[in-house]
Steps between C-alpha positions, in 0.01 A plus 500: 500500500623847692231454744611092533865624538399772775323170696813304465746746647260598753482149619913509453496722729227424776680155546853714574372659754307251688842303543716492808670787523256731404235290694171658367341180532138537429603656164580111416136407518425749230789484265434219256142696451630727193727221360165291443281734416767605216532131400134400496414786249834461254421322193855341403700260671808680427351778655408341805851308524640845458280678809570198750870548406502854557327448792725262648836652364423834708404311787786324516740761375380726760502217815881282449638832369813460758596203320671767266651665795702174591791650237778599860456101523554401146854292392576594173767691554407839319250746674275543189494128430377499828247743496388342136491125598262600790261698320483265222407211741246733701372571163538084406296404788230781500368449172509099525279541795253724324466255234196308805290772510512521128404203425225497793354769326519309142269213716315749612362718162430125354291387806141482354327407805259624781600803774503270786735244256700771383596617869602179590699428193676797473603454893644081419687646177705762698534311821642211285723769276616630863583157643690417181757811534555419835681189419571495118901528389557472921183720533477903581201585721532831546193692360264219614171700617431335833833656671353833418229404778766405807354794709160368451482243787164381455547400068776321529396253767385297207817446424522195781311307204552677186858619516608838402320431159138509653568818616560622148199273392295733682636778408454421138095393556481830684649711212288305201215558718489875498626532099230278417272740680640779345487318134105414539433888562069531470456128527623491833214393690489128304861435581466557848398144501851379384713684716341356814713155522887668464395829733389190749819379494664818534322620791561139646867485471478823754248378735752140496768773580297663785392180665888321467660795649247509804689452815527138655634267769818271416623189691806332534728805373849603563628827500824582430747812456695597247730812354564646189773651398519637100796764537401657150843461355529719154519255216740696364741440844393155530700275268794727510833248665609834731158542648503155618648500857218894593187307392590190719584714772238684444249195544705374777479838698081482412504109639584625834285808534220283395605187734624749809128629496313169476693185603122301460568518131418152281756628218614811350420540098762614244398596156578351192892450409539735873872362493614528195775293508532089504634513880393143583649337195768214560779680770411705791590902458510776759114610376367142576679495817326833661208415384463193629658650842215799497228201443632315800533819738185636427364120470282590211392329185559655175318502152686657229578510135822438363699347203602126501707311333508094454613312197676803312155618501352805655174565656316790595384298850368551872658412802328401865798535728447370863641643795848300423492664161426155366252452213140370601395563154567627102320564263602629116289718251357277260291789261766707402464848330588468143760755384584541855562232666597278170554563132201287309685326199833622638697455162258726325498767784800664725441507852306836523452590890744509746362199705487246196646135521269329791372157526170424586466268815283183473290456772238663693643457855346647792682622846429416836300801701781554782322475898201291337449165513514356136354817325605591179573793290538532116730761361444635116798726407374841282378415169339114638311731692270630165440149441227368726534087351805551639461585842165292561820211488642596823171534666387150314829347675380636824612844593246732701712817411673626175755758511602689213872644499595694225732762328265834365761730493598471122174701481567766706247806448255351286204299584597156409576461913111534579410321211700189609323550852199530371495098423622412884136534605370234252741261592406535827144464418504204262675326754341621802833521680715837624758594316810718574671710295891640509515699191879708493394807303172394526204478664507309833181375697303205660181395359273348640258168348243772402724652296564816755792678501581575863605847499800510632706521190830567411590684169821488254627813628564355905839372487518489913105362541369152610172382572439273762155304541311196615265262252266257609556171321245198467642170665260291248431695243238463212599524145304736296327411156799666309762301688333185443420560125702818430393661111255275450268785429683681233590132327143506495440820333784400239335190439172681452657752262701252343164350378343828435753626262539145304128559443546882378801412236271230348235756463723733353630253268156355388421842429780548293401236276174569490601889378 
């Protein structure tokens, strides 16, 4: 059992740092190796629950461990309750999720199978474990294994078919591969044999990568500029009443710059809640007014984030503001961050974080690409941005650009920033469209279809920096296998596993009767 507990936390471990943020990628392909190996020689289920749970806990523990650091952000009105209520949810939420790859390893000790069957397996149980925490009680996805891989260009091409989910697939067949290698010590040589199907499709997904990425010819495209401004506003400063009138002016004076340098732009970018005030709701105000006035001097479009208010309700919503200041478009966060953004069965819970009390918008409405003719663009606002089912909507209602504006800085030094980038390039991918990104206190950056960041890049400590930059857009763009179908490949792995674990409980239960 020591030497089972040694694989568990090594595997712990191996997962933590192939995450965003420590980036050691290629440790990912590895780190599920001791995890198996511990679980395929432990003799009681309890035991094997125990190791997949102590697996996952550190993994988890050790990757969302700024959700604890959230406590400057916290509402409860004492500094130790605050401290306390965000610990005990980081604490909440990491061991729920390790409770998948404890139970994937359960599956896994009871499979009684052959090598080749086992890989296979073993890669449907997690990917449908995976695909379940990413949208179970609203859904969590951090800690899914194919964002680990967002540097590696050529794996995640798959994910035009499979979703993020293949990519973990893969990962998965990879990883059973080599413990079962490892497990069959001196009989090596007759299980070469079994291996030979999943190390195909491993060494496939890359060449697919290679060949996707190679350069080509497009038709019929427009090309359009655009700016992006984040202004990496302290979280701390943001929200505060007083600090109101510098951060507008502070966006207003980095609106010029930007537009006094290139007057060819399509629109400038704002992130997430930019103006953090309701300045378009019901009567004009002074801040509306200059706005608007800037827009029509500089005769620019503008894309920014903002609060909105209709109904007695407010909205955490974007705005596409035409040269006139008028509105060519809204759209509302629909996914909203629980804890954060709202207070899941409100009379149990007080509102904990600063930014509670949002509604979620209804509809998946796209904007109009400004200096294009009848292009659109989807816009996902932070969190909707982990969630690839819901961006393949935009793209499915006919946008041929996403842009992502959101609000990192409540994470300021910690790697939860890179970690939230780190999905960007599968959105992109899945999709097959570019997607901009206006991240205040974040990570900002253009990516391309291919998932490529393009490296200019501008990082949570740049309060004065914009990045300016053209992208190619596709007039009649294809839709991709994910668009068109979206998780149909992990629904297939749950289905799979659904059936495969229905099959081990009436084992178990036969044998019980029989003992």
């Amino acid at each position: 059992m020591r030497k089972g507990l040694l694989l568990s936390i090594t595997s712990g471990f191996l997962l933590i740092l192939g995450n965003a943020g420590v980036g050691w990628y290629p440790l990912t392909w590895i780190s599920i190796v001791p995890l198996i190996i511990a679980v395929k020689k432990a003799k009681k289920i309890k035991s094997v629950f125990f190791l997949g749970y102590l697996s996952g806990s550190i993994h988890f523990l050790g990757t969302i461990y700024w959700i604890a650091l959230l406590y400057p952000y916290a509402n409860t009105g004492w500094a130790i309750s605050d401290v306390f209520v965000t610990i005990i949810l980081y604490l909440l939420l990491s061991l729920y999720l390790a409770i998948y790859p404890a139970i994937f390893s359960v599956v896994l000790n009871q499979l009684n199978c052959s090598t080749s069957l086992t890989i296979f397996v073993s890669a449907t149980v997690w990917t449908a474990f995976e695909w379940i925490a990413s949208w179970l009680m609203t859904g969590f996805p951090w800690g899914s294994l194919g964002y680990t891989q967002w540097e590696n260009l050529a794996a995640i091409q798959i994910s035009s078919i499979f979703g993020v989910h293949g990519v973990s697939f893969v990962i998965i067949l990879f990883n059973t591969i080599i413990a079962e290698l490892i497990l069959v010590g001196a009989r090596l040589r007759a299980q070469i044999k079994h291996i030979v199907a999943p190390l195909t499709i491993v060494f496939l997904v890359f060449v697919f990568g290679w060949i996707v990425m190679l350069p080509t010819e497009l038709s019929n495209v427009s090309k359009i500029k655009i700016g992006i401004i984040p202004g990496n506003v302290r979280q701390i400063d943001k929200w505060k009443q007083k600090n109101f009138d510098t951060i507008f002016r502070r966006y207003l004076n980095l609106i010029k710059i930007v537009s006094d340098k290139h007057s060819d732009l399509s629109f400038v970018a704002l992130p997430e809640t930019a103006i953090p005030k309701a300045i378009f709701y019901n009567q004009k105000n002074v801040y509306q007014m200059v706005l608007k006035q800037l827009l029509k001097d500089k005769q620019l479009n503008l894309l920014a984030g903002t609060p909105h208010y209709t109904a007695g309700k407010a909205y955490n919503s974007v705005f596409l503001l035409n040269p006139d200041g008028n509105r060519t478009g809204t759209y509302s966060k629909m996914h909203l961050v629980p804890f954060g953004e709202y207070t899941p069965i409100a009379s149990f819970f007080p509102d904990l974080i600063q930014e509670s009390g949002w509604e979620a918008g209804k509809s998946y409405d796209v904007f109009p690409i400004p200096s294009t003719s009848n292009l659109k663009m989807g816009v996902a606002i932070c969190y909707e941005s982990s969630f690839p089912n819901l961006v393949r909507q935009f793209v499915k209602k006919g946008a041929v650009m996403m842009g992502i504006l959101t609000n990192d800085a409540w994470f300021e030094g910690t790697s939860a920033p890179i970690q939230h980038l780190s999905m960007s390039p599968f959105r992109a991918v899945e999709n097959r469209v570019p997607v901009f990104r206006c991240a205040n206190g974040g990570i900002s950056c253009i990516i391309d279809g291919f998932g490529r960041v393009l490296e200019t890049q501008i990082l949570p400590e740049n309060q004065d920096g914009f990045l300016i930059n053209s992208i190619t857009l596709e007039n009649d763009k294809k839709r991709t296998i994910y668009t068109l179908y979206g998780d149909w490949f992990p629904i297939t792995c749950f289905i799979i596993s659904l059936g495969l674990i229905a099959n081990l409980l009436y084992q178990y239960r036969n044998r019980g009767r029989s003992g």
